[in-house]
C-alpha positions as CSV (number, residue, x, y, z in Angstrom):
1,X,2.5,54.1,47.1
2,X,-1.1,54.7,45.4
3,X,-3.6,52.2,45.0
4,X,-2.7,50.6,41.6
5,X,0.9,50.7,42.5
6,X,0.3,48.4,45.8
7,X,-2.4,46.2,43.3
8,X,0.4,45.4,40.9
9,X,2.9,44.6,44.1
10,X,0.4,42.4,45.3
11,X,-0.3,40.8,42.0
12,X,3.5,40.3,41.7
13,X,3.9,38.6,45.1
14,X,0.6,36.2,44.4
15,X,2.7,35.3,41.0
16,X,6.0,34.0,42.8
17,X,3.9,32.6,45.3
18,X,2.1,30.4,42.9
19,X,5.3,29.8,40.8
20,X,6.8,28.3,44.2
21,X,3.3,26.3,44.9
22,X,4.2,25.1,41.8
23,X,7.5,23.8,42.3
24,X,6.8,22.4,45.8
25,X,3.7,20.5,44.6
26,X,6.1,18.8,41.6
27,X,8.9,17.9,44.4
28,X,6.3,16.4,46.6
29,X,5.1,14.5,43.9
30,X,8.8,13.1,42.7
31,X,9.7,12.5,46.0
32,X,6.0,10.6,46.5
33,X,6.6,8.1,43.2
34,X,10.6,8.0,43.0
35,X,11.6,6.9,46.7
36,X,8.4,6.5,48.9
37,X,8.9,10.0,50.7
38,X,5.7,11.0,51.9
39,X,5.5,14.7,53.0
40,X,2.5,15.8,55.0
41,X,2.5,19.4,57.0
42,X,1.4,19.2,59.9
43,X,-0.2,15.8,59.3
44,X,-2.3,17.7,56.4
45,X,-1.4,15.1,53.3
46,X,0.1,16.7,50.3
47,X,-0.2,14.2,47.7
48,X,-2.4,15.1,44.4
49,X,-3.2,18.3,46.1
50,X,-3.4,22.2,43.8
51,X,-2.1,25.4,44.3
52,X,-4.9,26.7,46.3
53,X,-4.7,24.5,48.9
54,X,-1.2,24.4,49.2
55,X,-1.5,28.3,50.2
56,X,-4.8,27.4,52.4
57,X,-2.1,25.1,54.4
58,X,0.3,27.2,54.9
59,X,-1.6,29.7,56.0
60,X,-3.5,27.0,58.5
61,X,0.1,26.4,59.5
62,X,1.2,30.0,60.4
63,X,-1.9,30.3,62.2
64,X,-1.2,26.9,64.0
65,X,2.2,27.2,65.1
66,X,2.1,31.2,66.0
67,X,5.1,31.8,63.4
68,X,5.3,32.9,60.1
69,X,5.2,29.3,57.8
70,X,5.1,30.6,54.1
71,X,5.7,28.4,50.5
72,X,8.8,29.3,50.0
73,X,10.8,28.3,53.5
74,X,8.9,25.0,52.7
75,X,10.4,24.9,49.3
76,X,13.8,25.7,50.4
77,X,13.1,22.9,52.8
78,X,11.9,20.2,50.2
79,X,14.6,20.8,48.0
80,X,17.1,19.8,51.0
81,X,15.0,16.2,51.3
82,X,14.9,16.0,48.0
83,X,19.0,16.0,47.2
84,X,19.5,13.6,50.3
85,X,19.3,9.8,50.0
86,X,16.7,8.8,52.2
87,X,14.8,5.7,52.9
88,X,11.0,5.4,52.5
89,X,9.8,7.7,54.6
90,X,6.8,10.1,56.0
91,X,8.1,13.7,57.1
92,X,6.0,16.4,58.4
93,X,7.6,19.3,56.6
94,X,5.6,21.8,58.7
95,X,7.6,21.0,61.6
96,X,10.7,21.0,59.5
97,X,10.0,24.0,58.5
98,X,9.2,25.8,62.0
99,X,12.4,24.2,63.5
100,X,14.3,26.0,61.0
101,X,12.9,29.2,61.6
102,X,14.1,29.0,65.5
103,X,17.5,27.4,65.0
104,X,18.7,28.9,61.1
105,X,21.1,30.6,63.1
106,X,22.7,27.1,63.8
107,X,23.3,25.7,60.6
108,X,24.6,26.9,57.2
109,X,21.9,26.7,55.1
110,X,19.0,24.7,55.0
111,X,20.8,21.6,53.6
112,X,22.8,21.2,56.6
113,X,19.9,21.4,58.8
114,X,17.7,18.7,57.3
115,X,20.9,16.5,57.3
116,X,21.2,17.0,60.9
117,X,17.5,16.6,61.6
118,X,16.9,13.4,59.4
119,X,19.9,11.9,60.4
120,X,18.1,9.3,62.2
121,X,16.4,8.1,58.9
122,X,20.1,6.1,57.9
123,X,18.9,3.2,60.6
124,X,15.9,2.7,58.9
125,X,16.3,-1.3,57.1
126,X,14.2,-2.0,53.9
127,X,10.0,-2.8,53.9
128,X,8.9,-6.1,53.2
129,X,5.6,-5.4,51.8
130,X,2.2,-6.4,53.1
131,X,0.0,-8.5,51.1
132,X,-3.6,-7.0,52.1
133,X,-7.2,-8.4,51.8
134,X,-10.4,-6.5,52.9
135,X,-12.7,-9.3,54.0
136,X,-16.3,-6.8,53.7
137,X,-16.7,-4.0,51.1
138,X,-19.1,-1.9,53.0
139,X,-18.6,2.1,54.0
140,X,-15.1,1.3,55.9
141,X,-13.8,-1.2,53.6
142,X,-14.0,1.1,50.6
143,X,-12.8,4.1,52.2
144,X,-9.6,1.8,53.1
145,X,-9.6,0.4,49.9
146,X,-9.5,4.1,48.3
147,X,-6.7,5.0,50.6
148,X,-4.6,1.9,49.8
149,X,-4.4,2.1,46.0
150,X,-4.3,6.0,46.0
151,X,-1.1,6.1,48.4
152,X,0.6,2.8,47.1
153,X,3.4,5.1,45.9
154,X,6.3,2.0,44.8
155,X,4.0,-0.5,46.5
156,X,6.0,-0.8,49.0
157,X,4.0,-1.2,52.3
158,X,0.7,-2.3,52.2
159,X,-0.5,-4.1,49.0
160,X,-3.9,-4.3,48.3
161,X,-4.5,-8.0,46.6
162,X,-7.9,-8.9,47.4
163,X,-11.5,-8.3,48.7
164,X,-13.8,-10.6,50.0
165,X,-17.8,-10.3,49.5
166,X,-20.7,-13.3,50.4
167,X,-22.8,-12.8,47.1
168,X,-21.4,-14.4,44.8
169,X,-20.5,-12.0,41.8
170,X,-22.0,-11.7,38.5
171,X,-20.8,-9.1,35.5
172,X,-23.6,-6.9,37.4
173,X,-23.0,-6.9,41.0
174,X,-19.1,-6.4,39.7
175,X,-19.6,-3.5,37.6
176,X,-22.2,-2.1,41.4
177,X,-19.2,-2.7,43.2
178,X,-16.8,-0.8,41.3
179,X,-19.3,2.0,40.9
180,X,-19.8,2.3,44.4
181,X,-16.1,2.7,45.3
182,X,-15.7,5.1,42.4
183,X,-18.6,7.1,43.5
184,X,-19.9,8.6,47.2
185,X,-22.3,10.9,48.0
186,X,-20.1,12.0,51.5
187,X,-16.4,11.5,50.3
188,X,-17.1,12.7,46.4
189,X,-15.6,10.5,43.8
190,X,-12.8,8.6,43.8
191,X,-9.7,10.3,42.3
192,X,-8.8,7.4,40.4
193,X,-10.0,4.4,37.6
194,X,-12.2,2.0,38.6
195,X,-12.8,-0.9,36.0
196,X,-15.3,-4.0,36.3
197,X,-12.4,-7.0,34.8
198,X,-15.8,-9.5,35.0
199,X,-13.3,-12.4,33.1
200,X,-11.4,-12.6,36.0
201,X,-13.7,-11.7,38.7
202,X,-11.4,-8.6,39.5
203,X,-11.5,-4.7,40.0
204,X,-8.8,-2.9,38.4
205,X,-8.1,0.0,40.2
206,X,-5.4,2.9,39.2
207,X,-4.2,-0.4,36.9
208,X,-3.8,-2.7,39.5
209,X,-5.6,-5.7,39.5
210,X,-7.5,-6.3,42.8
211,X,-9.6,-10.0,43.3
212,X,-13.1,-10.7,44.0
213,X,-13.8,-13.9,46.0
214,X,-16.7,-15.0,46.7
215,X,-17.1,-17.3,50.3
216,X,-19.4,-17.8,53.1
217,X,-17.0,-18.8,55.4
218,X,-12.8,-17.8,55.9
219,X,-12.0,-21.6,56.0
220,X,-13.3,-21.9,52.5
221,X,-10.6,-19.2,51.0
222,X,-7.1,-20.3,49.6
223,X,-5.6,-17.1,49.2
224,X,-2.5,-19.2,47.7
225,X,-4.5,-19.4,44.7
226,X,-4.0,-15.7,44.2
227,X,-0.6,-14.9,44.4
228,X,-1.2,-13.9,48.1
229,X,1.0,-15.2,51.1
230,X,1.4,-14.2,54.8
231,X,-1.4,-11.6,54.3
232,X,-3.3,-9.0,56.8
233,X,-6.8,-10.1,56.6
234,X,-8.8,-6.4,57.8
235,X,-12.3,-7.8,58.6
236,X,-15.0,-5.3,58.6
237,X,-18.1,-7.2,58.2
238,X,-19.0,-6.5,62.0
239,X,-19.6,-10.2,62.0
240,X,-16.7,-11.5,63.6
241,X,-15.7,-9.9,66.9
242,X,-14.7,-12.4,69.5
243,X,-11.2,-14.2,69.3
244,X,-12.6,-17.5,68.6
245,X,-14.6,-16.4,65.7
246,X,-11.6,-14.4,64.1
247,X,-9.1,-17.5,64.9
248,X,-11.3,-18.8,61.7
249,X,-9.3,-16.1,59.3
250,X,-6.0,-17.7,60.5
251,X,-7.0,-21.1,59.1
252,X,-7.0,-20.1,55.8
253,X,-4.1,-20.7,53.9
254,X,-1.9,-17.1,53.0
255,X,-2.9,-15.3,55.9
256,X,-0.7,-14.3,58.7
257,X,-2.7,-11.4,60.9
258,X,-5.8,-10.6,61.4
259,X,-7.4,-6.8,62.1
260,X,-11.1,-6.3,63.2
261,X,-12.3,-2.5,62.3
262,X,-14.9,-2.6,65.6
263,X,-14.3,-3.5,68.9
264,X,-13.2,-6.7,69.9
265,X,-13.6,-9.0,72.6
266,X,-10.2,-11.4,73.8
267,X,-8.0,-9.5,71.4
268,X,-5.7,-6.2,72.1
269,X,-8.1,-2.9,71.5
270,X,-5.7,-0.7,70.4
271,X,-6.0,3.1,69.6
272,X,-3.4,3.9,67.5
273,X,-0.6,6.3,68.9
274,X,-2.4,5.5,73.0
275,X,-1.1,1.6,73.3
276,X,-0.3,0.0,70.2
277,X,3.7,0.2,71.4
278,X,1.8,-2.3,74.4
279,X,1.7,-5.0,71.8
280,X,4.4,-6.5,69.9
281,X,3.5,-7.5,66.5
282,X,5.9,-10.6,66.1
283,X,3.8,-11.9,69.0
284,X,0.6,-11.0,68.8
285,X,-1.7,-12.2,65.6
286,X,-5.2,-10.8,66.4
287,X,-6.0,-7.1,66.6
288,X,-8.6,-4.8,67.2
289,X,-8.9,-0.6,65.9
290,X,-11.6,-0.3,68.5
291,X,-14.5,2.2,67.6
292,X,-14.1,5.8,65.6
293,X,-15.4,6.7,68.9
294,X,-12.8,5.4,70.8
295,X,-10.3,6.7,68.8
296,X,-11.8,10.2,69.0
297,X,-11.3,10.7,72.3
298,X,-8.9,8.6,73.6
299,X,-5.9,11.1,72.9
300,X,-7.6,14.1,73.9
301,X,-7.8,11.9,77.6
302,X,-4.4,10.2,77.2
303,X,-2.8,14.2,77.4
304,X,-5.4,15.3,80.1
305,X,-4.4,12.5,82.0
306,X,-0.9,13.2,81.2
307,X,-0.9,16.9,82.4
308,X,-4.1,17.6,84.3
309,X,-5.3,14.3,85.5
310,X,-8.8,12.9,85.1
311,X,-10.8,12.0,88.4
312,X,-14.2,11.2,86.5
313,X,-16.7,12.5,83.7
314,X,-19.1,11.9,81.3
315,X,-18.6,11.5,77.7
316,X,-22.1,12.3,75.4
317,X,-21.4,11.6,71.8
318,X,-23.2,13.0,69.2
319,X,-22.9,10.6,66.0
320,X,-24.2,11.1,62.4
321,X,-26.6,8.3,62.0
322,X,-25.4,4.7,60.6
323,X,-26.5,2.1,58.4
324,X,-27.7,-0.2,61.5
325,X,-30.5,2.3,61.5
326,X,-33.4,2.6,59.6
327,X,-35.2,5.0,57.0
328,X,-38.2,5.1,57.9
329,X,-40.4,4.3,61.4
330,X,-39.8,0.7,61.6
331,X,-38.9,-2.9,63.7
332,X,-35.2,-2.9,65.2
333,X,-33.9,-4.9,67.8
334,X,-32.8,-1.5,69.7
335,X,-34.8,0.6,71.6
336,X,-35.3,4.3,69.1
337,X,-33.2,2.9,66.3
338,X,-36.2,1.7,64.5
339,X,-37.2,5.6,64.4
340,X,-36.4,7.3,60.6
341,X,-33.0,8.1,61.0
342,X,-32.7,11.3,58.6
343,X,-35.6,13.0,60.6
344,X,-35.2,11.8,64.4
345,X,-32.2,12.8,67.3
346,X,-32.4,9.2,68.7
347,X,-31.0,8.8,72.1
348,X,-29.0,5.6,71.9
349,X,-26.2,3.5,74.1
350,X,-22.1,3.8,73.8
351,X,-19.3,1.8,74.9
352,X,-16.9,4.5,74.2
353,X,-16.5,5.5,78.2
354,X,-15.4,1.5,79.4
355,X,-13.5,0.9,75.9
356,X,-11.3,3.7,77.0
357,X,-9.9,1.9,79.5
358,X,-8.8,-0.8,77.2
359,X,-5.9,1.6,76.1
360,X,-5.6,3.5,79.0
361,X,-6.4,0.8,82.2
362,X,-5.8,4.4,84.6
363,X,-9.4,5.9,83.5
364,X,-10.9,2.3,84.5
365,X,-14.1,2.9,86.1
366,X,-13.9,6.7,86.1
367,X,-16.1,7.6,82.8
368,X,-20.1,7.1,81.6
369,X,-21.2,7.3,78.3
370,X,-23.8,8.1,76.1
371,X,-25.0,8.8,72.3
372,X,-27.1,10.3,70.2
373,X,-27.3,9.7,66.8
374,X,-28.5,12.8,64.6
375,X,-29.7,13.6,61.0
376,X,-26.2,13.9,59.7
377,X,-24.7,11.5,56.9
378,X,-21.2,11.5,58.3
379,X,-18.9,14.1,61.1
380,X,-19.8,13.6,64.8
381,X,-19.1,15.3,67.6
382,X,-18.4,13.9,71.6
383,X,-18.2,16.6,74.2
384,X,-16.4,15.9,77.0
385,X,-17.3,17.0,80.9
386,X,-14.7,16.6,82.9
387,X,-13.3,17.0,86.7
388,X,-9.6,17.2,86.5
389,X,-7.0,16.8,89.7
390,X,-5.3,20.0,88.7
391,X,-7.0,23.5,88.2
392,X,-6.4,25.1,84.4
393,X,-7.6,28.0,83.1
394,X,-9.5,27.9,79.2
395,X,-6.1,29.4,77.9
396,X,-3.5,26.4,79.4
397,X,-6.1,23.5,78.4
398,X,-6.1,25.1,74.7
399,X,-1.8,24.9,74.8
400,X,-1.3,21.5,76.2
401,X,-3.8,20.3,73.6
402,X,-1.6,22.8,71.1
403,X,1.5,21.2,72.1
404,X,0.4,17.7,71.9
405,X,-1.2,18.3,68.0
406,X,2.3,20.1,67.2
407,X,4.8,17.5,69.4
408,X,5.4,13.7,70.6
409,X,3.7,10.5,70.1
410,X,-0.3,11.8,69.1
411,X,0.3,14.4,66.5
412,X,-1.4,12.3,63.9
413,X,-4.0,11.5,65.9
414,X,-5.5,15.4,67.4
415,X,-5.7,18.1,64.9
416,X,-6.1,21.5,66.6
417,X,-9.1,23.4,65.3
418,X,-8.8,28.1,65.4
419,X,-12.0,27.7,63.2
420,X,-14.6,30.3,65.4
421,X,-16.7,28.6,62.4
422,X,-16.5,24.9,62.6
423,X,-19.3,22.9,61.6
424,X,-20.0,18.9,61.2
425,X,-19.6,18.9,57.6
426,X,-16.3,21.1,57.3
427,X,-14.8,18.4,59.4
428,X,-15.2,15.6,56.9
429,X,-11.8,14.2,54.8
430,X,-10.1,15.0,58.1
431,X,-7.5,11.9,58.5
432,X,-7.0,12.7,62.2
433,X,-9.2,10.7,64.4
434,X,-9.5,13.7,66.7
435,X,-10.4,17.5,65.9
436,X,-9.8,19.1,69.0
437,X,-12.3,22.7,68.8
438,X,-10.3,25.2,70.9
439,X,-13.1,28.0,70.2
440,X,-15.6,25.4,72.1
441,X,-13.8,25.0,75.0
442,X,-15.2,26.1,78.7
443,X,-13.3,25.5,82.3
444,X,-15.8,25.9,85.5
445,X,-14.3,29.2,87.7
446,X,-12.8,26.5,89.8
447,X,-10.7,25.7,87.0
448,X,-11.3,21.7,88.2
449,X,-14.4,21.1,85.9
450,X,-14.0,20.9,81.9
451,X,-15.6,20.8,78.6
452,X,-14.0,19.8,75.4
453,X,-15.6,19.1,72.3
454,X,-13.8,17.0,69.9
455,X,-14.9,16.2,66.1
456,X,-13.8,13.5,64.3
457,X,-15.3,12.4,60.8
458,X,-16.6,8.8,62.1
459,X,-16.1,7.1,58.6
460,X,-12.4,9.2,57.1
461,X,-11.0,9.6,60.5
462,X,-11.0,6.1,61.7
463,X,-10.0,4.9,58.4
464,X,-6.9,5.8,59.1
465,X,-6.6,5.0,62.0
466,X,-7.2,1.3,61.0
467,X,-4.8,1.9,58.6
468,X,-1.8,3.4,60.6
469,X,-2.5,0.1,62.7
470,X,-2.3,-1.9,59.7
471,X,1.0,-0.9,58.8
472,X,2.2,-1.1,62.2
473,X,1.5,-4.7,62.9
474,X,2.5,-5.2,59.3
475,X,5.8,-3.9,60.3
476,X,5.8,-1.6,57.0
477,X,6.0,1.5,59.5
478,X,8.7,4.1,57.4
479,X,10.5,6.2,59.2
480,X,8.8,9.1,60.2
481,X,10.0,12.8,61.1
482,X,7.0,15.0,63.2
């Protein structure tokens, strides 16, 4: 075949491609808005997302997995969801898709297969939605609120009704707020409308109405007033972090749980996918997400504890800088924080290493901690040193932390990296709390001593961690197929 003859095959083959990008990126999109079927592959999100990075995926997928994942197996697959009558629900399509390629021979066509797979989903009983109020509107209350409204699909899990600020709001401070949540320099703009609705104090975002109050205090707020009832208060004002002080959400009237986004002291700290199965949501009315930090490395050491074994280490985090620290050279209340964040590595405390033991009470007292913040806007780093009970070799560290990204109970949460090129900033819009690098990887000749270096974007990351937590205690979870 001479050169223009394999151009024009080549060209032909990049056209069907497309066509089927095409087709796969309308049924995710009917499925999305006509029945609350979220498909992700492998725990990459879909939704609102072009051709070109529909091919990107798969190819990240092939890669991933070891097998040949292309468009059109994942077409053939979506059209089998998409003819079946399922209940709201999120299904990794990837994994679908990879199953099908090592038992085909099983089943009669692809139909058949996703019948027998998803056959679980008939059990599934219908959502009550979740009434949802972000008490705070700084970095992680906007991110969440941008999450909310842009996956509210049917509006059938969590609802978004209502954000609570101190200053009280004036046609200007309105019109700030909404530009900042349409607007930011680290995420890029939001993919949506944002509008200023100063006669009734509101934001109306993608046409949904959304309420500013104004209150100093949670006893002062009748949410009643608003339509809202038996609501999820998420505070992240950083203000309220003992039980006793977050007991004062519960006494306002239309609110029925409350969830801190920082660590919290007396309540469950709860990494999502590590413990929150230790805490029955019926019961329980106070939560904690813990840090970003915490849930960064807390399933990369829940599966070395599971497999290896952990006798002690240190954990040294390396965080982009945060808005507790300051500008320029001046007063803080913290040794080095007071130095100009955008120009200093400022060696600074954690409580990552004892907060892991809060989800997993077996690495009590075996783990030290430290941070450094650095002159990065957002994407950090923690690098993990390790002595493990069992000798491994670089290659059987990399496939346990393979098999727990592709399989069981943390595949949301660690994302497994073949990037020989990763960088802070290429880790940013990364939903899973934990990018495990596998390139970075060393294991002492021993085989006993470790270091792993895990990313996690420290503001996107944790977001959703909060809000897989949020839905959980909400008891909006939808069935789910990874």
């Amino acid at each position: 075949m001479n050169n223009n003859a394999l151009y024009e095959k080549e060209l032909a083959f990049q056209a069907d491609r497309r066509k089927a990008c095409v087709e796969f990126i309308r049924i995710i999109s009917d499925l999305w808005y006509d029945k609350s079927i979220e498909l992700v592959l492998f725990r990459n999100q879909l939704i609102d997302r072009n051709v070109s990075d529909i091919i990107n995926l798969h190819e990240y997928a092939g890669e991933f997995v070891q097998k040949p994942i292309n468009v059109f197996d994942s077409v053939e697959i979506a059209r089998a969801i998409e003819s079946l009558d399922l209940p709201p629900s999120k299904i990794d399509i990837g994994k679908l898709t990879y199953e099908y390629h090592l038992e085909d021979d099983k089943y009669n066509d692809a139909k058949a297969f996703v019948i027998d797979k998803l056959k679980d989903a008939k059990d599934y009983s219908e959502i009550k939605p979740k009434d949802v109020v972000l008490y705070g509107f700084g970095r992680i209350g906007r991110l969440l609120a941008r999450e909310m409204m842009s996956k509210i699909g049917k509006g059938q899990q969590l609802r978004l009704r209502a954000i609570v600020t101190r200053d009280k709001t004036d046609a200007v401070l309105l019109e700030k707020r909404a530009s900042l949540l349409r607007h930011d320099s680290v995420h890029g703009d939001f993919e949506g409308s944002v509008h200023a609705d100063v006669e009734n104090n509101a934001l109306t975002i993608n046409g949904t109405t959304v309420h500013i109050i104004t209150a100093n205090t949670p006893e002062d707020i009748d949410y009643t007033q608003y339509g809202i009832d038996d609501a999820l208060v998420i505070d992240n004002t950083g203000a309220f972090t003992t039980e006793e002080a977050l007991k004062r959400h519960l006494t306002s009237k239309g609110v029925d749980k409350v969830l801190l986004t920082a660590p919290g002291k007396g309540v469950p700290n709860i990494v999502y996918g590590v413990n929150h199965l230790e805490y029955n949501p019926d019961e329980v009315k106070i939560y904690s997400a813990a840090s970003c930090t915490t849930n960064a490395i807390t399933p990369v050491l829940a599966a070395l504890e599971d497999t290896l074994g952990v006798v002690r280490g240190h954990l040294e985090t390396i965080h982009a800088y945060t808005n507790d620290q300051n500008l320029v050279d001046n007063m803080h209340k913290k040794y080095r924080r007071g130095r100009a964040a955008a120009l200093n590595m400022v060696i600074t405390e954690t409580g990552a290493g004892s907060a892991v033991a809060k989800a997993l009470p077996s690495l009590t007292g075996k783990l030290t901690s430290n941070a450094i913040r650095v002159p990065v806007p957002n994407g950090s780093l923690v690098v993990l040193n390790l002595e493990v009970e069992k000798a491994t070799t670089k290659e059987d560290l990399n496939n346990i932390m393979r098999k727990y990204a592709l399989e069981g109970s943390l595949v949301e949460q660690i994302k497994f990296s073949l990037n020989n090129e990763l960088v802070s900033s290429d880790i940013v819009g990364t939903s899973a709390p934990s990018i495990f690098d596998s390139n970075a990887t060393i294991v002492a000749p021993d085989g006993k001593n470790v270091v792993m270096y895990v990313w996690y974007d420290n503001e996107y990351g944790y977001s959703h961690q909060v809000i897989r937590l949020a839905k959980y205690v909400s008891k909006v979870r939808r069935y789910t197929y990874y």
